[in-house]
N, C-alpha and C positions, 0 to 999 in steps of 0.2 A: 160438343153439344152439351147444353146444360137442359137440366128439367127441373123443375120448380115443384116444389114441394109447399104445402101450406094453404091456409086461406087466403091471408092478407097479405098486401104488400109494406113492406118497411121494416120496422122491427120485429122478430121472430120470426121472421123464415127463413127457409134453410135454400141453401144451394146446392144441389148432388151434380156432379161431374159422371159423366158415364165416361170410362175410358177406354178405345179398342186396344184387343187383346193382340200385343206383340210378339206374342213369343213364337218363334221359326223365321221370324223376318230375317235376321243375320245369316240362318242357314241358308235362303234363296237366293239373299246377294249374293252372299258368296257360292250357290252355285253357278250366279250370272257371272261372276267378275271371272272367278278364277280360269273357264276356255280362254278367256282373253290374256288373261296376264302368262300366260301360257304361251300364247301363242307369239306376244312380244318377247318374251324370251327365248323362244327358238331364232324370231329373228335377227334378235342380238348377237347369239350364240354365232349364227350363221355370217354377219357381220363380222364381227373378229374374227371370223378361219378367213374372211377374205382380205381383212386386214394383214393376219401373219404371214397368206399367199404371197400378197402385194413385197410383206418386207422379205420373202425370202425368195422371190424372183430377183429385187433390189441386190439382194449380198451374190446371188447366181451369178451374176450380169458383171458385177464389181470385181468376182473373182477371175473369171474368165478372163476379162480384160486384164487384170494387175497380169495373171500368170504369162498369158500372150506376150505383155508388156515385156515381162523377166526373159523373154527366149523359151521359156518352155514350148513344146512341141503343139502346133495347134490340137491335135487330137487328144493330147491328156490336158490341158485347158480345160478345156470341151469337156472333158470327161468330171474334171474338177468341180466347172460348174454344176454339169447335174445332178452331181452327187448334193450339192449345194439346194438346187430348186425344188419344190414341190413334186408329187409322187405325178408324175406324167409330163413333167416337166421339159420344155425344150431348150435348146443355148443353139445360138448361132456365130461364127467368128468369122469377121472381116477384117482384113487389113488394107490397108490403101495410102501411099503415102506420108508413111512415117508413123501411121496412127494405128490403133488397133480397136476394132468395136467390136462387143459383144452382145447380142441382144437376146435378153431373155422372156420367156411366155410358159404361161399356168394357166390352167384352169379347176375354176372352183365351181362343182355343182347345187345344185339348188338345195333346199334344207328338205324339199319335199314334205312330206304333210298336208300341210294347209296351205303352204306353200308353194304346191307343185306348179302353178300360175308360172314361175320364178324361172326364168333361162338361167343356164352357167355362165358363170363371168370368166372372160380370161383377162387375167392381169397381166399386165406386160415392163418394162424395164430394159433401159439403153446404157449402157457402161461404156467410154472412151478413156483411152489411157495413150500417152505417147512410147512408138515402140520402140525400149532401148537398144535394141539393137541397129538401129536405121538411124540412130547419135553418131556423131563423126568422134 
């Protein structure tokens, strides 16, 4: 807004600018922004643990199977994996046919917070390997 100052119009008169007073604006956005960017950062955070799930069900599954593969004894396989998987982690081992599968499952729970909306994910992972021992 301007406000005119003067009698006449043209030469000699003045312009005055009134200007609102900003100061604390930055402190209110930022106490708008920052619940949010907060709050995507939890679910980032939460995203990566399901990512590292994911890849360490993956190596669970791979090892079971390779070890099967070797003749090792299914039960320490087995054991190999979960030492391998995620904290509650399961391994299961089939054979059938010359083949050896191993299939592994996790699960990742919710970040809770604001979150808590959010189910546990369980990740899962199939590993095949041919058993050498079942080679002529």
């Amino acid at each position: 807004m301007s406000r005119r100052t003067g009698r006449g119009r043209g030469l000699g008169t003045r312009t005055r600018t009134r200007r609102r007073d900003d100061r604390g604006m930055a402190t209110a956005e930022l106490a708008l922004v920052l619940p949010a960017l907060v709050a995507v950062t939890a679910g980032l955070v939460w995203l990566l643990a399901v990512g590292a799930a994911q890849l360490r069900v993956v190596d669970a599954a791979r090892e079971t199977a390779r070890a099967a593969a070797r003749g090792d004894d299914a039960a320490a396989a087995v054991a190999r994996g979960e030492r391998v998987a995620p904290p509650g982690g399961r391994v299961v081992l089939r054979r059938s046919g010359g083949e050896v599968m191993a299939e592994a499952t996790g699960e990742v729970d919710g970040p809770g917070g604001l979150f808590d909306f959010m189910p546990a994910i369980t990740v899962h992972a199939t590993a095949h390997a041919l058993d050498e021992a079942a080679l002529p």
